[in-house]
N, C-alpha and C positions, 0 to 999 in steps of 0.2 A: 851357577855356583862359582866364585871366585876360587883360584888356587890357593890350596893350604899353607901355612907357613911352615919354613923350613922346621921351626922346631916342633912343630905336632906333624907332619911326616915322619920326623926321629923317633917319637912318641908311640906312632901305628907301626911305622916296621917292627921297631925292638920290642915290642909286644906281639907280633907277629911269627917275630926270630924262633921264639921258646916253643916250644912242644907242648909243656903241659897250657900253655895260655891256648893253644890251636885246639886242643882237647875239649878244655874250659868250653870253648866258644861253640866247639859240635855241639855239645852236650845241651846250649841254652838255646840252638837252635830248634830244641823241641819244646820247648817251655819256659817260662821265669822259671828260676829253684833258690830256694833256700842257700845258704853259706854253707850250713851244715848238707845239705844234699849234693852239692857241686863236690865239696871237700871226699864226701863216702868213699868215689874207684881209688881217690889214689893214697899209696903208701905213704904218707908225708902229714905233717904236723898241720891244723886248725888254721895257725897261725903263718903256715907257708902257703898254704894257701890262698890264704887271705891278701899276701903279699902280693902273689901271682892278678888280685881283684885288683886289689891294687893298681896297678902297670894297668891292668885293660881299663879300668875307670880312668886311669889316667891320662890315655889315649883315646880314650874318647868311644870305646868300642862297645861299651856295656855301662849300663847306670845301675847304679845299687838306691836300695830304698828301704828304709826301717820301715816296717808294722810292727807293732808293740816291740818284743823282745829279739824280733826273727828280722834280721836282712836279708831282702833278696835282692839277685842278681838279674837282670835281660839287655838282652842284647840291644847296643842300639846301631842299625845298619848306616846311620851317618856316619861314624868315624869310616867305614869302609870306602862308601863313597867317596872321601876328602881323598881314600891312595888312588882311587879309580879315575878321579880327577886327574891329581899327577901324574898321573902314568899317563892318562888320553895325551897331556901333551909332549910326549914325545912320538906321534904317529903311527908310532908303529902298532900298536897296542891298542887293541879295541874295548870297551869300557867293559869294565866287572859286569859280567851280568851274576848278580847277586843267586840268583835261583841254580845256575853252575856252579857260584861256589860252596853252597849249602849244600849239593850233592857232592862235591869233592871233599869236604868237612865231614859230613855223613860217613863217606867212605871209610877217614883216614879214623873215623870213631872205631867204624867195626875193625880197620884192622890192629888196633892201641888193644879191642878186647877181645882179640885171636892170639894177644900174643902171654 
């Protein structure tokens, strides 16, 4: 896999950055959902939400797809790939194993609904 370019690295972090986007992505680690089903835990407008799809579509993290009236969201594990890339080349740092970070994703779910 070639390295990603600087500006979809900027794309995956700052999508990364936000909370509710790290939330978003636990969440689709169990399933595709719906726009309105992603939207349901949190306190926040259809529409802010949607922004939040936004950014992750836009980084490449999750693809969205109409069937009839209903968009859904899933994840797609390549844009993760392209940071675990970058990051392999600086040494130090061993490649994403994807299956850790889904359990640390998991985690950070249960503790968002302890709180």
């Amino acid at each position: 896999m070639n390295t990603p370019s600087p500006d979809r690295l900027d794309l995956i972090f700052a999508a990364l950055a936000d909370p509710t986007r790290r939330r978003v992505l636990s969440m689709l680690l169990e399933d595709d959902m719906a726009v309105s089903d992603v939207a349901a835990p949190f306190a926040m407008s259809l529409a802010a939400i949607s922004k939040h799809l936004a950014v992750l579509a836009a980084a490449g993290l999750i693809r969205q797809e109409r069937r009839g009236r209903i968009t859904w969201c899933k994840l797609d594990p390549d844009g993760m790939r392209a940071a675990s890339v970058w990051m392999e080349g600086f040494g130090q740092f061993d490649p994403v194993d994807l299956d850790d970070f889904e359990r640390f994703l998991e985690a950070e779910m249960q503790s968002w609904t302890r709180e």
